[in-house]
N, C-alpha and C positions, 0 to 999 in steps of 0.2 A: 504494500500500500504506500501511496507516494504524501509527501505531506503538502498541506498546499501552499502556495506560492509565499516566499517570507521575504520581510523588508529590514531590513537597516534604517534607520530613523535619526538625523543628527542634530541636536537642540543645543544651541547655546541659550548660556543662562550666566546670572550673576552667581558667584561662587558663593555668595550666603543662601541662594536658588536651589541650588545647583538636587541637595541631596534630598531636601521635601519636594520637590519636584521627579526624581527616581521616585522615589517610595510610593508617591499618588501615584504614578501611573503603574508601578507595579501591583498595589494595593489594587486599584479599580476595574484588574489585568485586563488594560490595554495595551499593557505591552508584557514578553514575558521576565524580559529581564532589562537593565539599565546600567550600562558602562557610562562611570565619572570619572571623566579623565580633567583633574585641576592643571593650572596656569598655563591655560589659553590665552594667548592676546589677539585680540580683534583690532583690524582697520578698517574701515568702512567711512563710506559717504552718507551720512545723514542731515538731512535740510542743508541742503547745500554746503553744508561743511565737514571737512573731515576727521572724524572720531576715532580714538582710541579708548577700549578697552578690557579690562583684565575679564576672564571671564571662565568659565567651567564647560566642557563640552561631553554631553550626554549622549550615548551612542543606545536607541532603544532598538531593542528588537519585537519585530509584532508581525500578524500576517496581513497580507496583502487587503483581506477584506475586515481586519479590524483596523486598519489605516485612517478610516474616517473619523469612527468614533477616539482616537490617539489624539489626532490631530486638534478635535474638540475640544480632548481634553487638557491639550498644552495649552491652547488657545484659552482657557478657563482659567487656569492656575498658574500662568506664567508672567512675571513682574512688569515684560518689554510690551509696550503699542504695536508692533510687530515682530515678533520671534521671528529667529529662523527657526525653519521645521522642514528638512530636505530627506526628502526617502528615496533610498537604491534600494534597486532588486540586490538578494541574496542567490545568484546562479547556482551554488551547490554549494556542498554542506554534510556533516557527517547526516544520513538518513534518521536516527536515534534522536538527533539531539533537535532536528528539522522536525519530525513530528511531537517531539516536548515541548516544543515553542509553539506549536499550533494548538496542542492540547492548554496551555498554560493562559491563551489568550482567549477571549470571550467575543 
């Protein structure tokens, strides 16, 4: 049996963010699990100006068709007027560990 299609989900957040923000969405399994990877620094263009960042970057994983409701929910509990919130396909993957992540997500 094949698991179905799983995503990578990458979220920056402020690093006081970073770990109530894993825990929600692990808790509400939107995703099944949550990599916090601290001292990220961000550069970006914000209103016309250019911003710097220290920041925390959360690596979720979820499947393809709990993706919506993820994305909600970072949208709900996340500090930024606009998150990133960017999902890659997962092309392969140990099979075991591919259907515990589809099982784990709602």
């Amino acid at each position: 049996m094949s698991a179905e299609p799983a995503l990578l989900v990458l979220i920056s957040c402020p690093p006081d963010a970073a770990d109530g923000l894993a825990w929600a969405l692990v808790e509400a399994r939107l995703a099944a699990c949550v990599n916090v990877l601290p001292g990220l620094r961000s550069v970006y263009r914000w209103n016309e100006a250019i911003e710097r960042a220290d920041e925390s970057l959360l690596i979720a994983k979820t499947t393809a068709a709990g993706y919506p409701a993820l994305e909600a929910g970072v949208r709900e509990r996340h500090p930024y007027e606009l998150p990133e919130v960017v999902a890659v396909d997962i092309a392969a993957g140990l099979p075991a560990y591919l259907q515990w992540l589809a099982a784990a997500v709602r």
